[in-house]
N, C-alpha and C positions, 0 to 999 in steps of 0.2 A: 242462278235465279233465286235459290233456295235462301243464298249469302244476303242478297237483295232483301228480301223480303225481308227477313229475320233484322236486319240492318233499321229498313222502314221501322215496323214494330217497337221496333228499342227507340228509337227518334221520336215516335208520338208518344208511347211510354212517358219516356221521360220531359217533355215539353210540359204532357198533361202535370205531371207532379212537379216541374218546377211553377207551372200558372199556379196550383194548389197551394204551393209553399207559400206564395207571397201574395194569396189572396186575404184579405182583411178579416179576422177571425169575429166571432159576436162580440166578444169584449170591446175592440175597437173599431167599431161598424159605425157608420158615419150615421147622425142622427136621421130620422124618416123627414122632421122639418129642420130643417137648418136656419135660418132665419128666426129670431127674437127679437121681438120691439120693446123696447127697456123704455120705459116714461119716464126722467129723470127732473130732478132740478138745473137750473144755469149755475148755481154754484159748483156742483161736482163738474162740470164741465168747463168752467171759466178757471176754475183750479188747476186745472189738470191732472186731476188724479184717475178722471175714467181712460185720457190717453196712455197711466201707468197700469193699469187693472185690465182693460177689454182686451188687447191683443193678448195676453198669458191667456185670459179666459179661453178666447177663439183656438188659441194654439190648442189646449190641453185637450177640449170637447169636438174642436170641428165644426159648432158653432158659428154663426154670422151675428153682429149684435147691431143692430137697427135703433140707433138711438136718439130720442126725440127730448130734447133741454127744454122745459118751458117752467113756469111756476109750479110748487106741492100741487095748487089747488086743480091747474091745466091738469095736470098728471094725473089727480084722482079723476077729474072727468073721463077722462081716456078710459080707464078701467073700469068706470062703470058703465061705459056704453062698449066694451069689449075691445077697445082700438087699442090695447098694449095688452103685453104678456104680463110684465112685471115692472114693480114702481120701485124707484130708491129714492124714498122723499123724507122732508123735515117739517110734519106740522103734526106732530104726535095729537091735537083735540082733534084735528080732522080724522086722522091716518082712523082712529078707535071708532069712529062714526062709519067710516067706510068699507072695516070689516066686520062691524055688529051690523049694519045692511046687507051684509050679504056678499057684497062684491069682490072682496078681496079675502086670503087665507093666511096662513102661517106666519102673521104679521112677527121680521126678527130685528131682535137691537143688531144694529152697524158699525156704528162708531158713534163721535161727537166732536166738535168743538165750540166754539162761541159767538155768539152776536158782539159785535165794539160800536158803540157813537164815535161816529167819525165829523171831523171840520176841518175847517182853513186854520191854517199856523196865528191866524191873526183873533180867533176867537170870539168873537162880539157878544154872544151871549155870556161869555165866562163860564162855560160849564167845565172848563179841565180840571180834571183831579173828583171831579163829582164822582162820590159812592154809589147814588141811588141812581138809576136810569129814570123812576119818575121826576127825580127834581131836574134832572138833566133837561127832559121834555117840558117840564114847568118852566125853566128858565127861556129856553129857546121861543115859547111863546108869549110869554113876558118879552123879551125884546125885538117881538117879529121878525128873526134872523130865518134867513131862507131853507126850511126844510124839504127835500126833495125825498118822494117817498115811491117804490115800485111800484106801487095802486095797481097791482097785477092777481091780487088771488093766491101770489105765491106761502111759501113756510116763511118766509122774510117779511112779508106785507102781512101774515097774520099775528105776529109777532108781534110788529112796530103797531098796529091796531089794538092787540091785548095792552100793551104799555102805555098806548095812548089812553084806553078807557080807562086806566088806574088815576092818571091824573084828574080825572072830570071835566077836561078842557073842551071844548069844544074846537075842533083845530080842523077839521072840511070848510071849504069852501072862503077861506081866509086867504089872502095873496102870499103869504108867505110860506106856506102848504103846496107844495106843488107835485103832482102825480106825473111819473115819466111812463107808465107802460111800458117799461123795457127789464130787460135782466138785470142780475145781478152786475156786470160785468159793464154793462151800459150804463147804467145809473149811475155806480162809480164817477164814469165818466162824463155824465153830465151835472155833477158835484162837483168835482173839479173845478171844470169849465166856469161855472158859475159861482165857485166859492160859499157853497152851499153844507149844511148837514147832513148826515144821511146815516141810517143802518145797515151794516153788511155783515154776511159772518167773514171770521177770521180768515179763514182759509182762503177765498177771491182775493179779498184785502191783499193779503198778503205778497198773492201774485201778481200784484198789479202795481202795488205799492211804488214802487220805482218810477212810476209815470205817472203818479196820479198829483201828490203835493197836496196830500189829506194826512190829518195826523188824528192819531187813536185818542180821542180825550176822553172817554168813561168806557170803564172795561170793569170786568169781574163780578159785577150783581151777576147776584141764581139768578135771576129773572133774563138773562142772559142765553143763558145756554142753549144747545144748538144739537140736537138729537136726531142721527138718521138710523130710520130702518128700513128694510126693504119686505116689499109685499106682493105674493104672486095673488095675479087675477083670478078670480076662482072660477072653474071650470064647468062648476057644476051647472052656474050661472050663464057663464059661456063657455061652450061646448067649443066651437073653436079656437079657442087661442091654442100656445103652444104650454100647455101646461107643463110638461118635460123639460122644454126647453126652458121654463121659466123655473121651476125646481133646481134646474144645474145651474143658473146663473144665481139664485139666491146662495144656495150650497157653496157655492165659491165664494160670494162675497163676506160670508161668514167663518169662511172654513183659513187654517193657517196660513198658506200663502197668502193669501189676500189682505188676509189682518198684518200680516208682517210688511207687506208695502202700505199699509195704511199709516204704519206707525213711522215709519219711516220716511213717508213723504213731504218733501220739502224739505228736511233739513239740512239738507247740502246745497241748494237752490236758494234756501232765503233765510238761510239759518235758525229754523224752528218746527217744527211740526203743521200741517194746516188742518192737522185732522189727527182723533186718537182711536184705537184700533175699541171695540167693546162685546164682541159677540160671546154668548156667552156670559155674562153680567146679570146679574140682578138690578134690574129698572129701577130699583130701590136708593142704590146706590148715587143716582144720578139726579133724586128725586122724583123720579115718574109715577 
């Protein structure tokens, strides 16, 4: 009986210490909210570069990422009425409005790459080879050639709007101005379709490139360029979000793993980069 007993003893003993062993220590203790709602642009997501990026995230943290593509401008609304954790957007005049208001914090550089005027192979306005993106837009309206424009709010629609106002044209409400309300990725593809103009950044383009039968005619103006950073909701503001959660997903997408598939994606897929890696940077450098 004595055999028994001492037998029992040793058996919960040890059961109790191997549960122990392989209970999750604080270091890797699964987050209190798991769930983050990322307010994104359609570009990072018509790219596919957040299908390259969010699962490593997920793996490393434990994390769940809840991610909503709409235009820069959607996305800053989210975050100022508290409906996201954290933005990864491209309209740096807004982005600086939205955290000198209060609502957003720790605004960081991301990456970049570029805006291109895209058309039909067939050209009608003759803008390929143009230097200047305003004389681009000057000629397209000179020859009423079909511009299709996101008219979404988005970093892309506030872009194509600042390049617009440099010309002095007047170009709303002209028939050959036309507003899709759709993403990046759709619009595209309602260019195509119609053998239309359009501005996209490099990186969609690119992925899509093979079905669409758009060709890159004005590339390389600064006035170009195509800058994302990512910004968590500030907490202080709203007390609920997951500010944690939203700290570890910023931290990652700055931090090396991430920058190294930034740098890297695409180029084995479409032979070029659609996006260049920048955290870390002086804003200076980029113009900002």
């Amino acid at each position: 009986m004595k055999l028994f007993k001492s037998l029992a003893v040793s058996f919960v003993a040890f059961a109790f210490g191997a549960v122990a062993a392989f209970a999750p220590t604080t270091a890797t203790a699964a987050p209190k909210i798991k769930t983050i709602i990322l307010a994104t642009t359609t570009s990072t997501q018509d790219s596919g570069l957040l299908d390259e990026l969010l699962p490593k995230f997920e793996k490393s943290t434990g994390y769940f990422v809840k991610t909503i593509s709409v235009g820069s401008g959607q996305a800053m609304k989210m975050g100022e009425k508290g409906e996201a954790d954290v933005l990864l957007v491209h309209s740096p005049d807004a982005e600086k409005k939205f955290v000198e208001q209060g609502f957003g914090v720790n605004r960081r550089l991301v990456m970049h790459n570029d805006f291109i005027i895209l058309g039909p192979a067939s050209d009608p306005a003759k803008i390929k080879g143009v230097k200047s993106s305003k004389e681009a837009l000057e000629k397209i309206a000179a020859a009423n050639a079909l511009f299709l424009s996101r008219g979404d709010n988005s970093g892309t629609h506030a872009l194509e709007k600042k390049l617009w106002k440099a010309t002095g044209l007047k170009y709303e409400g002209n028939k050959w101005y036309q507003e899709t309300g759709l993403g990046m990725g759709q619009t595209l593809g309602v260019a195509a379709e119609k053998k239309g103009y359009t501005i996209s950044d490099r990186g969609t383009y690119l992925s899509m490139k093979k079905n669409l039968g758009l060709d890159i005619l004005v590339e390389g103006d600064a006035s170009l360029l195509n800058v994302y950073h990512v910004i968590e909701v500030n907490p202080a503001k709203w007390p609920k979000v997951n500010a944690a959660g939203a700290k570890s997903f910023a931290d990652f997408v700055v931090g090396k793993k991430a920058q190294a598939i930034i740098k890297t994606y695409g180029i084995k897929k479409y032979g070029a980069p659609l996006f260049f890696p920048d955290a870390g940077k002086d804003p200076k450098t980029l113009g900002l």
